[in-house]
VEXKOLVEX-356671 format. One record per residue: z, y, x of N, C-alpha, C, O, CB in turn. Coordinates in steps of 0.001 Angstrom, whole numbers, always signed. Glycine has a CB too. Layout:
# VEXKOLVEX-356671
[pt [Z,Y,X],[Z,Y,X],[Z,Y,X],[Z,Y,X],[Z,Y,X]]
...
# end
This chain:
# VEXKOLVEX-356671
[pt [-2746,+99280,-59092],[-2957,+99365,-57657],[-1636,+99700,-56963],[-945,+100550,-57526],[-4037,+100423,-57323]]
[pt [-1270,+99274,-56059],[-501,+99489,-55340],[-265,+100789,-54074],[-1190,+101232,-53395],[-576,+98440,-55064]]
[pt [+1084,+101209,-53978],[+1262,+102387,-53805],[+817,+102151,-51944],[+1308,+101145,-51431],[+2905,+102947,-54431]]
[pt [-103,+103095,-50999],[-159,+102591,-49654],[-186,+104218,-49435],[-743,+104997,-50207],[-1517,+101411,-49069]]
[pt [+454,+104554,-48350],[-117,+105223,-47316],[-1497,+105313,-46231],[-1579,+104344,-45476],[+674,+105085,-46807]]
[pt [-2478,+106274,-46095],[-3697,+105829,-45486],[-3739,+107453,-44276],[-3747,+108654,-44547],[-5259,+105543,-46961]]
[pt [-3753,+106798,-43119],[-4217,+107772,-42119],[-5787,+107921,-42301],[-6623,+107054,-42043],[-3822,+107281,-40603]]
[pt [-5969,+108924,-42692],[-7097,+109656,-42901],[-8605,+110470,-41787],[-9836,+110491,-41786],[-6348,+110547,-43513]]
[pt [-7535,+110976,-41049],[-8040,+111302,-39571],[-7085,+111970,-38746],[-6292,+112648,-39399],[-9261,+112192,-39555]]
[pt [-6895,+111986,-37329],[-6392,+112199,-35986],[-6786,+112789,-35235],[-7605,+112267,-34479],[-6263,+111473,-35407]]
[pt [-6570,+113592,-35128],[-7600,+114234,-34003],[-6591,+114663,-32893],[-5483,+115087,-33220],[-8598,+115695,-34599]]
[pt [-7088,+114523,-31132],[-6260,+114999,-30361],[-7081,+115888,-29255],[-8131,+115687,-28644],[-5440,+113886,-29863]]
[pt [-6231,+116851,-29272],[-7501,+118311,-28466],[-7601,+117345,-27125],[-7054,+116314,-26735],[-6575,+120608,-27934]]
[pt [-8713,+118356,-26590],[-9576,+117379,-25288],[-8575,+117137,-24595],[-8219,+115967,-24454],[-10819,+118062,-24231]]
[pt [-7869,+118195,-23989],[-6801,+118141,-22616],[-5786,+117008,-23337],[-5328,+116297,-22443],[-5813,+119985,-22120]]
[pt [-5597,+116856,-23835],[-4880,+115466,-24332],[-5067,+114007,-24483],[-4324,+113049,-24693],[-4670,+115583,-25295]]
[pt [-6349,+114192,-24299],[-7209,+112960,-24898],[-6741,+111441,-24052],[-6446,+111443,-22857],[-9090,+113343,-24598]]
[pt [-6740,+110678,-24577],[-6622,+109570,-23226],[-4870,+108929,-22338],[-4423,+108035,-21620],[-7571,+110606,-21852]]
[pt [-4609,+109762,-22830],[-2761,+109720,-22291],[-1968,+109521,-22925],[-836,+109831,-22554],[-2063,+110736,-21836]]
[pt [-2262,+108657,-24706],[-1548,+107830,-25442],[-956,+109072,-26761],[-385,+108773,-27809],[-295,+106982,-24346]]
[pt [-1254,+110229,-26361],[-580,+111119,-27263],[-731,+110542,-28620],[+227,+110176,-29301],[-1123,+112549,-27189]]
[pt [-2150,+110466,-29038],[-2537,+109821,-30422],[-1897,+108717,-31183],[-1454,+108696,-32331],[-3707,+109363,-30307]]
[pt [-1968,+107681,-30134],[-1064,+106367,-30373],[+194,+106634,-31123],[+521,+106419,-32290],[-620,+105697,-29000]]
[pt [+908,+107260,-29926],[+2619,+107635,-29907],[+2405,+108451,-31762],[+3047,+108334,-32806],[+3292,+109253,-28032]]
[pt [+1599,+108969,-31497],[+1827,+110051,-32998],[+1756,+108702,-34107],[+2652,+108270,-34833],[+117,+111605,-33385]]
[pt [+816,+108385,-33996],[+374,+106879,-35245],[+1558,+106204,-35514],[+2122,+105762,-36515],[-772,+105458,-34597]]
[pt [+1751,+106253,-34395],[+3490,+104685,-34425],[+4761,+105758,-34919],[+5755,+105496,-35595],[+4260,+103692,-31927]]
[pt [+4447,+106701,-34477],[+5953,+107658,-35023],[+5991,+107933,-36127],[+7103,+107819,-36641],[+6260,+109009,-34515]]
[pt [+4878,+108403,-37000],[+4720,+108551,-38446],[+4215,+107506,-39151],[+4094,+107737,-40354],[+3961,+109561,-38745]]
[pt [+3868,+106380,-38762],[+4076,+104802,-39401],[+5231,+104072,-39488],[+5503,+103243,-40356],[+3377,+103881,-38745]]
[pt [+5975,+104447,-38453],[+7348,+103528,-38260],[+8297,+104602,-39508],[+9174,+104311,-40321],[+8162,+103531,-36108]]
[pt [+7708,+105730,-39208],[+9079,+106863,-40290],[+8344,+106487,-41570],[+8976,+105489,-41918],[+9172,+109197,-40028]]
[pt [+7537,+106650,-42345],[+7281,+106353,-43525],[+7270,+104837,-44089],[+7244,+104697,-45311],[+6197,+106928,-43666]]
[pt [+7286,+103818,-43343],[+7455,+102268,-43863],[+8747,+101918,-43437],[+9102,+100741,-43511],[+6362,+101145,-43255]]
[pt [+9544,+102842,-42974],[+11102,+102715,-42756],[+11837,+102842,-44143],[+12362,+102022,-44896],[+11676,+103927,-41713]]
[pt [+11657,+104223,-44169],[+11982,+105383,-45242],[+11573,+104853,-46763],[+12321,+104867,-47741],[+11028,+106872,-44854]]
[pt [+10435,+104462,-46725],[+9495,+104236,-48169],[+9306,+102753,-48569],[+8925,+102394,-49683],[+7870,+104849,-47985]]
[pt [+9652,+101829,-47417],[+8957,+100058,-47610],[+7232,+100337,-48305],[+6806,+99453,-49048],[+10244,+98814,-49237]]
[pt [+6857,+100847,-48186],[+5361,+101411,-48687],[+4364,+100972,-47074],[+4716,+101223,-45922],[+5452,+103667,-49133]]
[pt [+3031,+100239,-47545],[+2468,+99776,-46372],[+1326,+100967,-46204],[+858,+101753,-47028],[+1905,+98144,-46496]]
[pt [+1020,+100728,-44480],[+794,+102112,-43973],[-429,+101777,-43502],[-407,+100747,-42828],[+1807,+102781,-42909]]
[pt [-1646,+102365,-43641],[-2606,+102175,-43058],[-3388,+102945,-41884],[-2662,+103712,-41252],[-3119,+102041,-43879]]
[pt [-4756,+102887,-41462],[-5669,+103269,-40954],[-6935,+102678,-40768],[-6903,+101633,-40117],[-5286,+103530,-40169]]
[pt [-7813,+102977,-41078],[-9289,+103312,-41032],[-9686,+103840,-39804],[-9401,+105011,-39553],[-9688,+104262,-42047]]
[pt [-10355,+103101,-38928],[-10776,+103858,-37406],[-12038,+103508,-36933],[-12447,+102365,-37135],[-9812,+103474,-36155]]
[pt [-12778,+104397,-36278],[-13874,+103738,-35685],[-13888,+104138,-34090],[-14881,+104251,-33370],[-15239,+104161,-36472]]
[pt [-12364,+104338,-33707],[-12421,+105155,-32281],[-12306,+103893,-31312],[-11358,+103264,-31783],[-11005,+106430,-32008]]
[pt [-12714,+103299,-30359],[-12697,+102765,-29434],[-11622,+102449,-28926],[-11303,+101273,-28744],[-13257,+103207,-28852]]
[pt [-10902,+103436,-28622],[-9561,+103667,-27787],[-8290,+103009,-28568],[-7441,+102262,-28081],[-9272,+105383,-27576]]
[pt [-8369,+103421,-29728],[-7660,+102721,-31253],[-7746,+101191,-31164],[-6981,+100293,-30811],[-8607,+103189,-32836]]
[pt [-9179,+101289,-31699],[-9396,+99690,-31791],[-9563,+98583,-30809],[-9885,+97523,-31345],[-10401,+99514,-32390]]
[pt [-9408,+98540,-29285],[-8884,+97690,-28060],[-7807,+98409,-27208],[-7406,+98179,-26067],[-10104,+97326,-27071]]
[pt [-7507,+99235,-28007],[-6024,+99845,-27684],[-4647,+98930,-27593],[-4833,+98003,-28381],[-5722,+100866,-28831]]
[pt [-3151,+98764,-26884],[-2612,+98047,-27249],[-1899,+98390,-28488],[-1098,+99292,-28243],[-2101,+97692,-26382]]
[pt [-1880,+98129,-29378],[-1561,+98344,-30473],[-378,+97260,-30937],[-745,+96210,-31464],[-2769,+98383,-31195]]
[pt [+832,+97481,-30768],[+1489,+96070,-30906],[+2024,+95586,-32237],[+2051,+94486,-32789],[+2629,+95997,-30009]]
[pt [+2391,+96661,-32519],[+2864,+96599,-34818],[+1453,+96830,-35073],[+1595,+97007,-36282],[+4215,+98401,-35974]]
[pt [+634,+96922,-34955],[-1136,+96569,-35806],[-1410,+95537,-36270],[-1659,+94745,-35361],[-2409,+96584,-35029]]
[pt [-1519,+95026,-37392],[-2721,+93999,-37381],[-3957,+94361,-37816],[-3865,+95117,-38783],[-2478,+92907,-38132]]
[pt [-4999,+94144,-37516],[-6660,+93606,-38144],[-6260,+93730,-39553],[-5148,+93255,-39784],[-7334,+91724,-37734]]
[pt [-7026,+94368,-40792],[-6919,+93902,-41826],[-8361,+93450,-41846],[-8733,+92344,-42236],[-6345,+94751,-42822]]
[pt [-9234,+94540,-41327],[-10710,+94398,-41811],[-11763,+95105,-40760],[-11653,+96311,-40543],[-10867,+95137,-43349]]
[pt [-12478,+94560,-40309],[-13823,+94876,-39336],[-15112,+94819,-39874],[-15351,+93868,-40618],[-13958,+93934,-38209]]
[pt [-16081,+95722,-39632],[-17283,+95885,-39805],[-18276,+97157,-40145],[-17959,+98186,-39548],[-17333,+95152,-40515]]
[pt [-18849,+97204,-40575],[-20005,+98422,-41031],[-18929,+99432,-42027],[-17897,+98992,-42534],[-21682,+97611,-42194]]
[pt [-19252,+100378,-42126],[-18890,+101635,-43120],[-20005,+101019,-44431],[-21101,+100460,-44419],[-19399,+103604,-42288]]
[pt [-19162,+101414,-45376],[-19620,+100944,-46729],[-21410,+101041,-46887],[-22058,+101743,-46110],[-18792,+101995,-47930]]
[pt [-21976,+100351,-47841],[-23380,+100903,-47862],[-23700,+102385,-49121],[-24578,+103242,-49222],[-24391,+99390,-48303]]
[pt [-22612,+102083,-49790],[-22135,+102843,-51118],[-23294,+102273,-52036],[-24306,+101740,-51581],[-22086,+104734,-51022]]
[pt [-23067,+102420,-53168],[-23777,+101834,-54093],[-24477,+102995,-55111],[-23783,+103994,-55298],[-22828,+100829,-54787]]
[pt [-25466,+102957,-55614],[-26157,+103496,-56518],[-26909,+104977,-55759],[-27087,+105283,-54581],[-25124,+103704,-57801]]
[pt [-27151,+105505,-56748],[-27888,+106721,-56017],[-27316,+107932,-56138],[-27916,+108773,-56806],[-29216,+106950,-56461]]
[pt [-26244,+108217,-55616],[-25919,+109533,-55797],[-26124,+110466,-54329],[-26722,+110066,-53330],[-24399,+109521,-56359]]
[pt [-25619,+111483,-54455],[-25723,+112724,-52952],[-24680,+111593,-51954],[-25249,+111091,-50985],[-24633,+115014,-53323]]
[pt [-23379,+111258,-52162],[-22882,+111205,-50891],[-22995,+109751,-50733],[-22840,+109474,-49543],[-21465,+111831,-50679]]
[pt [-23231,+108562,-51556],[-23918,+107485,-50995],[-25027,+107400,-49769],[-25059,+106874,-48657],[-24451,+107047,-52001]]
[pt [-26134,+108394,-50769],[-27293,+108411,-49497],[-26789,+109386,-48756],[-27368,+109093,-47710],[-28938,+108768,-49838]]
[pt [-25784,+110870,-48330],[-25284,+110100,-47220],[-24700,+109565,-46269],[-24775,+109734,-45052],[-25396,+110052,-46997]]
[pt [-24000,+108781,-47020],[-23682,+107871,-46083],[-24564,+106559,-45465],[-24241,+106047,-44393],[-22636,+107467,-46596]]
[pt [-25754,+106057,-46294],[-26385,+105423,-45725],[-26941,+106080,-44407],[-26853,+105531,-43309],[-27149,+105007,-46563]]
[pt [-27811,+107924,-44727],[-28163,+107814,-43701],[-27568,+108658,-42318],[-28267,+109383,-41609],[-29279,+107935,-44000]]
[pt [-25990,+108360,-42099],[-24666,+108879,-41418],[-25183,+108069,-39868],[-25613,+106924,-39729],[-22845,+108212,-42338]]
[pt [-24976,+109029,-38933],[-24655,+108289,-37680],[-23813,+107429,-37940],[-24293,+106306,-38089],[-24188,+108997,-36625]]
[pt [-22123,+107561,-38120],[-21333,+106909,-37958],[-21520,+105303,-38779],[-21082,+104228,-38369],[-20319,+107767,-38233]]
[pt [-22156,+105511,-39798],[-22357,+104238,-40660],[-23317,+102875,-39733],[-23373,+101722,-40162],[-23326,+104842,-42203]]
[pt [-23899,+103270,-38621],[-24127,+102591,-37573],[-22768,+102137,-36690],[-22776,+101389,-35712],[-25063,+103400,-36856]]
[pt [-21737,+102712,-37228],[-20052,+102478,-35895],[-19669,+101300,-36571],[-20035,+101105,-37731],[-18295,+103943,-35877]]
[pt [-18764,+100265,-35775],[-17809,+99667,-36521],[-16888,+100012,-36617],[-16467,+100524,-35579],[-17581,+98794,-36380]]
[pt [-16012,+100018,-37687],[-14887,+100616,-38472],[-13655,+99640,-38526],[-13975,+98508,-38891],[-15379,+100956,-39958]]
[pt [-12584,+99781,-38302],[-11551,+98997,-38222],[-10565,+99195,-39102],[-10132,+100347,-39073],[-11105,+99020,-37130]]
[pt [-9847,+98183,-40195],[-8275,+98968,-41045],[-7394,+98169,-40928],[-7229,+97040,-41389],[-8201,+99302,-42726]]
[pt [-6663,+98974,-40106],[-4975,+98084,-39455],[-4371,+98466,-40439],[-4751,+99297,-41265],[-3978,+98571,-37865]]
[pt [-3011,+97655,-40402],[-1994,+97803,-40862],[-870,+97798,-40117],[-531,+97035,-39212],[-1961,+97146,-41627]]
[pt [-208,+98937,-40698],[+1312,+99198,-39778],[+2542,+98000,-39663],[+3515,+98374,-40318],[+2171,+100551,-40565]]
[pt [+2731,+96884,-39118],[+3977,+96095,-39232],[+4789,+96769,-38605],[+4503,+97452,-37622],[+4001,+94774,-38773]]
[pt [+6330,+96608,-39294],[+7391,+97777,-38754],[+8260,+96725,-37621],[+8515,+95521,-37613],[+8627,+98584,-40301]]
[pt [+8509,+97716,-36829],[+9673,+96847,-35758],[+10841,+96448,-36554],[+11483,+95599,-35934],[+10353,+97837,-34399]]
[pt [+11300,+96703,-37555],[+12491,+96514,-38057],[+12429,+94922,-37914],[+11345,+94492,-37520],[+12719,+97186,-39532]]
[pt [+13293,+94117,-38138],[+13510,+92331,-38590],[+13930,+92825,-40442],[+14420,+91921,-41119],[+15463,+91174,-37345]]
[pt [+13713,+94198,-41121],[+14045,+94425,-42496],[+12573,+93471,-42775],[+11732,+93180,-41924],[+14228,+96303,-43116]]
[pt [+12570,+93135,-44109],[+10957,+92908,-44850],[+10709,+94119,-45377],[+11684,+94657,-45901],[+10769,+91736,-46158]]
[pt [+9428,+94859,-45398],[+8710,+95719,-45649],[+7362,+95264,-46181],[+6992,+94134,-45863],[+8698,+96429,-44639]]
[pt [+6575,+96024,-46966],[+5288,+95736,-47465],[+4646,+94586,-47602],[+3480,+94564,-47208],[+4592,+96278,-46921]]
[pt [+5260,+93291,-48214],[+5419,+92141,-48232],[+5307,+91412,-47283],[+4481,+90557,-47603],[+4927,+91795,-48898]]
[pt [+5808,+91171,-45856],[+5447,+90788,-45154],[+6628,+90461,-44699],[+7665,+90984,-45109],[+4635,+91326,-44670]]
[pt [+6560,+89281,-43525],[+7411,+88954,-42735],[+7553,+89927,-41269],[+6590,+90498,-40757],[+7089,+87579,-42568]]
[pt [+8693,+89964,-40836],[+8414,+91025,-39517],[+8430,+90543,-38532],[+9336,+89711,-38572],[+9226,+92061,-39232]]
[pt [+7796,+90532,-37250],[+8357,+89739,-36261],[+9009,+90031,-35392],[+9415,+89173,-34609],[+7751,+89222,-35772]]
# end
């Protein structure tokens, strides 16, 4: 498997909310670690603001439902029966401003 970075969760206190703070943080510690590392950078989101956000080094990797998880254990079921597993879930990937190649990709 290959080595990735994954934003995990974000959180930005209320009085902040809405005024790009979050963004700016995402792009500052995506652009420093796929600079630094050539290692591709992710996120997992189901926030609104994120996902029709302008996001300009983002791409789409993957859209849809939160996993169904498989078999029967405690945190499968639940996650089947999770509010959020009703959200759609989004996983970008960080493209770096550089014109360097990074995380196999072309840059634009």
């Amino acid at each position: 498997m290959r080595a990735r970075y994954y934003v995990s969760r974000l959180v930005v206190m209320p009085d902040y909310q809405g005024i790009g703070v979050g963004k700016r943080l995402l792009n500052f510690i995506a652009e420093l670690y796929t600079s630094q590392t050539k290692i591709p950078f992710y996120i997992l989101t189901s926030n609104p603001q994120i996902i029709r956000g302008n996001m300009d080094y983002w791409r789409i990797m993957r859209y849809g439902h939160a996993s169904k998880g498989r078999g029967d254990t405690r945190i499968n079921n639940e996650i089947r029966s999770s509010l959020s597993r009703k959200r759609i879930s989004v996983s970008m990937q960080y493209r770096p401003k550089t014109s360097d190649s990074c995380c196999g990709e072309t840059k634009h």
